[in-house]
N, C-alpha and C positions, 0 to 999 in steps of 0.2 A: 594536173595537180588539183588534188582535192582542197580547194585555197582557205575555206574555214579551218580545216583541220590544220595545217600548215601554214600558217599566217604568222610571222616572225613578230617583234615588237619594234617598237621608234627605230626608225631608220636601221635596219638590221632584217634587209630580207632575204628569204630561205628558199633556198633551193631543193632540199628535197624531196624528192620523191611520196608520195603517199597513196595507196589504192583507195580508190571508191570505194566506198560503203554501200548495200544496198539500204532503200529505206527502210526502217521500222517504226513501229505503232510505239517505242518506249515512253512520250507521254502520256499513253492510256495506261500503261500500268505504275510510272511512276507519280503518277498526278499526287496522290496522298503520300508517299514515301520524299516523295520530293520536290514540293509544290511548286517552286522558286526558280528550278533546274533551268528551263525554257528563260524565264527575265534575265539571268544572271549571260546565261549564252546573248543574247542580245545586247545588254547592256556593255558587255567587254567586247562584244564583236564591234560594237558602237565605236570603241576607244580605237582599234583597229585600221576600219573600213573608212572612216570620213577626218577631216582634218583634224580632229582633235589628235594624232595620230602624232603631227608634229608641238602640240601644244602639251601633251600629258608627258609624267618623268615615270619613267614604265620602272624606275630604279626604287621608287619612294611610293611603295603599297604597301597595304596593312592589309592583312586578310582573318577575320572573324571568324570562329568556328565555338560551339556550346562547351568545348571543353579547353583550348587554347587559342593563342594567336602569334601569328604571326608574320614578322615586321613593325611589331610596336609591342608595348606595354601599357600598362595602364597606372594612371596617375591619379591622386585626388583631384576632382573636380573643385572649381571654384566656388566660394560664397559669397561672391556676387551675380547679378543679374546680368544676362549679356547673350553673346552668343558662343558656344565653345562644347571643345567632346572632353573626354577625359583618358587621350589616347596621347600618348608620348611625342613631345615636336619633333623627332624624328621619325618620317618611318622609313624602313631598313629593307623591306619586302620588295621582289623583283616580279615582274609578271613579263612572260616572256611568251607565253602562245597557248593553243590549244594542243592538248598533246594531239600526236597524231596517229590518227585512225582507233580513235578512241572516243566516246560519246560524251564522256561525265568529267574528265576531267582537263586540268590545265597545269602546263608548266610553269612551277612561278620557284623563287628561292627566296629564305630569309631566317632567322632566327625562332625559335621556338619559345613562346613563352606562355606560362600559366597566368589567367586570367584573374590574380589578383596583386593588387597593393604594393608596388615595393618591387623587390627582387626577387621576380618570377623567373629569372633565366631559368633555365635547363641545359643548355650545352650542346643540345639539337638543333639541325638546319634542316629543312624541307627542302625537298624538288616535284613535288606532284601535290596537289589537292585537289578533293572529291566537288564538283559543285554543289552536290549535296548535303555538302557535311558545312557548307556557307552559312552563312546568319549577315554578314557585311563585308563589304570591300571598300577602303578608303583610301586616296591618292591625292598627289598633288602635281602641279605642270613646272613646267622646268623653267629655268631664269637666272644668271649669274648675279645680277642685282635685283634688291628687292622692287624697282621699278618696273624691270622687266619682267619681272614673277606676278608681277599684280597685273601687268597688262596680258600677259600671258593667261592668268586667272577671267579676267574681267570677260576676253576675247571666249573662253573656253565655254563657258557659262551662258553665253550670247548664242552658242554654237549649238551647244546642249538643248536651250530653248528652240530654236529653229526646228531641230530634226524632230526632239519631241512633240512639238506643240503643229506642225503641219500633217494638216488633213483634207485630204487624204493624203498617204503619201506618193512623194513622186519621185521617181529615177533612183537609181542603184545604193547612194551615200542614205536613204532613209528606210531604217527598219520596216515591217521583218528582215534581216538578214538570214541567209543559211543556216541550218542547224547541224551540227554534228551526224545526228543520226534519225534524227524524226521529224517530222511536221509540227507545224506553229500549234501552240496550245496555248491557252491563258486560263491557268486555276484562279479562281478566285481569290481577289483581294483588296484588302479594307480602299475605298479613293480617299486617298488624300486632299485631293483638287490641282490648283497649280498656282504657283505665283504666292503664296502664304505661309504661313511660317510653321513648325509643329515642332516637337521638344517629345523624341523617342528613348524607349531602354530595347534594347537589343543584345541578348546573351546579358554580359558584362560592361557594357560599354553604353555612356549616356551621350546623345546628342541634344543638344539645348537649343530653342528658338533657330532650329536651320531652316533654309529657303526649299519649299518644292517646286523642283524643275519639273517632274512631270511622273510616267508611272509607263512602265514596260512591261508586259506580263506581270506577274508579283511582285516584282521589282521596285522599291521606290528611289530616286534621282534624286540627292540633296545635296546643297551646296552652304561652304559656310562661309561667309562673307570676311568675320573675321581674319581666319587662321589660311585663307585663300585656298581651300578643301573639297573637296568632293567625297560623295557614298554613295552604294551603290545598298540599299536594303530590302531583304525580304519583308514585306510587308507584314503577311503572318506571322512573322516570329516577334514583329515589333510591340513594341505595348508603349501608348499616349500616355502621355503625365503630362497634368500642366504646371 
């Protein structure tokens, strides 16, 4: 079994079948078309491959794209100071694997909506998106009460720190993991650092005073303390506001 490509979500594993790929060179030619492509594959393999695996609600994703989203909507942000995005308390979005024997994209399902103000529905549901066509991914972990959701969160966040912040790395649970179809690349992108706080816009979507966990290929790891949250963001696409 080709196990990146086939890699089920929370506790839902998959049986079948998939053929090996041979390798290809696609981050040398998607490096400019798709800078991010390589982080994003690590960063969800992440969610996968090591315990966060039973800590994440694979049911409650938002997936960001320049011209819709979806598994959320977007709300007015707040006019006060604090920490918070401006992405609907619910999200609705499913991520459920890497499709398989397929390089760029993942299965995931959830509502479709237009990236403004209000009542963006559309009426459309997804079942595939491009990693390419990404700008952010946001989730939360799972917890029948808000005690256990926050230990749940606290635990996740702890975990997240670990894999990212050891180096070198060591044994199977710590990135790089497998890639779909090509060898490890890292396009360039802005450091953030770790441990500090930063307040991005990305597409349509504002992230305010979030924590950085750490940085995957182009990928940035951020967590919000408040709203018990995580994102996954291209860092090039992001733009700093203080």
């Amino acid at each position: 079994m080709n196990d990146y490509l086939c890699t089920g979500g929370q506790n839902r594993p998959n049986g079948d079948a998939c053929q090996p790929q041979a390798p290809q060179t696609c981050c040398d030619t998607q490096e400019d078309t798709c800078p991010c492509r390589y982080g994003f594959v690590q960063s969800l393999q992440m969610l996968l491959r090591t315990g966060l695996s039973s800590l994440v609600d694979f049911q409650s994703f938002a997936f960001v794209t320049p011209e819709y989203l979806v598994g959320a909507t977007l709300v007015a942000p707040p006019t006060t100071c604090g920490t918070y995005d401006n992405l609907s308390a619910d999200l609705t979005g499913t991520f459920s694997r890497f499709t398989q024997c397929a390089c760029n994209d993942i299965d995931v399902s959830g509502p479709v909506n237009l990236p403004v103000v209000g009542d963006g529905t559309t009426g459309l549901t997804v079942s595939r998106l491009s990693l390419c066509d990404l700008l952010a991914v946001a989730f939360t972990v799972t917890g029948d009460t808000a005690e256990t959701a926050l230990a749940n969160y606290q635990s996740a966040k702890a975990l997240f720190q670990t894999l990212l912040q050891r180096r070198p790395p060591v044994g199977p649970d710590y990135p790089p993991y497998p890639d779909p179809c090509c060898a490890p690349c890292c396009p360039g992108a802005p450091d953030f650092g770790m441990g500090g706080t930063v307040s991005l816009i990305v597409g349509n979507v504002v992230l305010a005073n979030v924590t950085v966990l750490g940085q995957i290929g182009g990928v940035l790891v951020l967590a919000n303390d408040t709203a018990s949250r995580f994102y996954f963001v291209c860092g090039q696409d992001a733009i700093t506001v203080g």
